[in-house]
C-alpha positions, 0 to 999 in steps of 0.5 A: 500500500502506498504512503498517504499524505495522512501518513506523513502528517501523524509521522510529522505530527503536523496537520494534513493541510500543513503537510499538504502546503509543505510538500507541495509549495516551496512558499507559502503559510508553512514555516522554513523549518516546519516545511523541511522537517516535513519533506525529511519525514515524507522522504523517510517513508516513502512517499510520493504525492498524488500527481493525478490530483495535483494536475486535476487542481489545475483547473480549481475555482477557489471557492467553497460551499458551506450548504445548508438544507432547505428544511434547516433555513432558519439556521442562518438567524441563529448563532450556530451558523455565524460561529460555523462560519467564523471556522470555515473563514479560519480554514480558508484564510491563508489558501485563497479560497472564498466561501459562498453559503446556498440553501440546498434543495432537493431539485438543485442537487444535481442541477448543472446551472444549481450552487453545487455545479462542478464549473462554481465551486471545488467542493461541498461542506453541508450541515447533515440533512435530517434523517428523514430528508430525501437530499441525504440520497442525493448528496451521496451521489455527488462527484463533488468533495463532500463533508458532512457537518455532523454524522450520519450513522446511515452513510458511513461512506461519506465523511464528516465531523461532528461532537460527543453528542451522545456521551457528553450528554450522558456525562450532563445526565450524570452530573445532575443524577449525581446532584440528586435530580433523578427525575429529569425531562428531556425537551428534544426537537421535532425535527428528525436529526442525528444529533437529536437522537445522540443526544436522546440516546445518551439521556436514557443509556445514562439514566438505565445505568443510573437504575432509573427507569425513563418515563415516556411522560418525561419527553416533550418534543418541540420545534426549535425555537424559543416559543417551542421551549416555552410552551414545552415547560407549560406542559411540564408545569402541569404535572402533578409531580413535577421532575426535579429537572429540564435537560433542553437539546438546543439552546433556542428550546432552553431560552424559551424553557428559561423564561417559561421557568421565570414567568410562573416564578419557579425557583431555578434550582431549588425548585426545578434544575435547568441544564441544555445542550449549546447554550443562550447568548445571556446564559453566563450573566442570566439569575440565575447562570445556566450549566451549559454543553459548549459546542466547539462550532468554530472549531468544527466548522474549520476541520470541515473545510480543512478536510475539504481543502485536503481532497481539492489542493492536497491530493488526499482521497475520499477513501484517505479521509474515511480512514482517518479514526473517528476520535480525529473527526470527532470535536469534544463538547464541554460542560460548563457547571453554572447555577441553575442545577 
């Protein structure tokens, strides 16, 4: 099996768009004695770059999608998307390339005058489609570079990154178990997605290994918004026995589930404990502050592109890309322990 570039990047412990730019340029980001570490340890194993691909790269447009499905556009109102961008601008910053963000519909998939034709742009990064959205075909058939921005356990032949969706949630169920909250509902989204179910799932493996038995009561689904959040704790509120806590999937939900709390003058968290995954803006100045999942967006946003960058101007492969270990692709989310729980 011949050497990849992802080969030399681990040996040099060294990003693979860093090794990339060092083998292929002799000028350029990549500093004089981080580039020739590089090539010393390219030469050393063996490896020889892609020059199909390098002669293919010939005729880039320097442009990249970061696409959004249709069903998802009210995305772009919300801080998610601006703080994914902020990353994919990181990743494109020193290479040239310029973004462009188009909403992704069934029809335009494979159209030749659509946003993702071939003679625009070099390739795609697009938020993962919910799992009941029929574009998810679509996309897998395309020639174009493909990331997906949060994983698809039905495609595992397209490549993406994403977060500890599922165990960073069990490590949030934990904490508040672990705080004497046993009873906690769980307001996830309507909408179909990946994530969603993670997250559902890492909620009820933590409370079945806790010795709790979940209750289908206990788990409201809404849209995500601050009104489907509101309406979701006024529905709580009317439970003879209230739960000892809220876990809300979105920070949208949480906000509307905040101000539900605060209207009817509940007690947060004597009387009900309030946790979420991605936190609102005012969360950490909020009475009281509100224990968070922090998502590294940026940070998932920038190693979506990178990846990206890596298949157009690197001459890594698709089948490279797969082979790199999900741990590498995977971006952890952290806790931030406030006082609302």
């Amino acid at each position: 099996m011949p050497i990849t570039i992802i080969e030399v990047a681990k040996a040099a412990n060294v990003s693979v768009s860093t090794a990339s730019l060092a083998i292929r340029d002799n000028a350029g980001p990549v500093a004089t004695k981080t580039r020739e570490h590089i090539r010393r340890v390219a030469k050393k194993l063996g490896y020889r770059p892609n020059l199909r691909g390098r002669a293919l790269r010939q005729g880039i447009n320097h442009v990249i999608a970061i696409g959004v499905p249709d069903r998802v556009r009210k995305i772009y109102h919300d801080p998610y998307f601006s703080e994914l961008i902020e990353g994919a601008i990181r990743a494109t910053d020193t290479q040239e390339f310029s973004l462009t963000f188009p909403m992704i519909h069934f029809d335009t998939v494979d159209d030749e005058n659509g946003p993702l034709d071939k003679q625009r742009i070099d390739g795609l990064a697009i938020l993962a489609p919910a799992l009941d959205d029929p574009v998810m075909e679509k996309l897998s058939n395309l020639s174009l570079p493909l990331v997906l921005i949060g994983r698809r356990h039905d495609y595992p032949e397209i490549p993406w990154v994403d977060t500890d969706n599922y165990q960073v949630t069990k490590k949030m169920i934990k904490l508040m178990i672990e705080r004497g909250i046993r009873r906690i509902a769980f307001i996830k989204s309507t909408n179909n997605y990946q994530c969603s179910l993670d997250r559902m799932h890492g909620y009820y493996d933590m409370l079945k290994e806790s010795g709790i038995e979940p209750k289908q009561e206990d788990i409201y689904e809404v849209e995500i918004s601050v009104p489907g959040g509101f309406r979701a704790v006024k529905e709580i509120l009317k439970q003879k026995e209230l739960p000892g806590g809220i876990f809300c999937c979105h920070s949208m939900i949480a906000e509307g589930a905040f101000w539900a709390l605060k209207q009817a003058k509940i007690e947060i968290p004597h009387e009900l404990a309030l946790a979420t995954f991605d936190e609102p803006s005012f969360a950490s100045y909020s009475i009281p502050t509100i224990t968070a999942i922090l998502q590294p967006v940026a940070e998932i946003g920038e190693l979506a592109v990178k990846l990206l960058l890596d298949q157009i101007m690197g001459g890594v492969s698709h089948n490279d890309i797969l082979s790199i270990p999900e741990q590498e692709r995977t971006i952890n989310s952290k806790i931030i322990l406030r006082s609302s729980i």
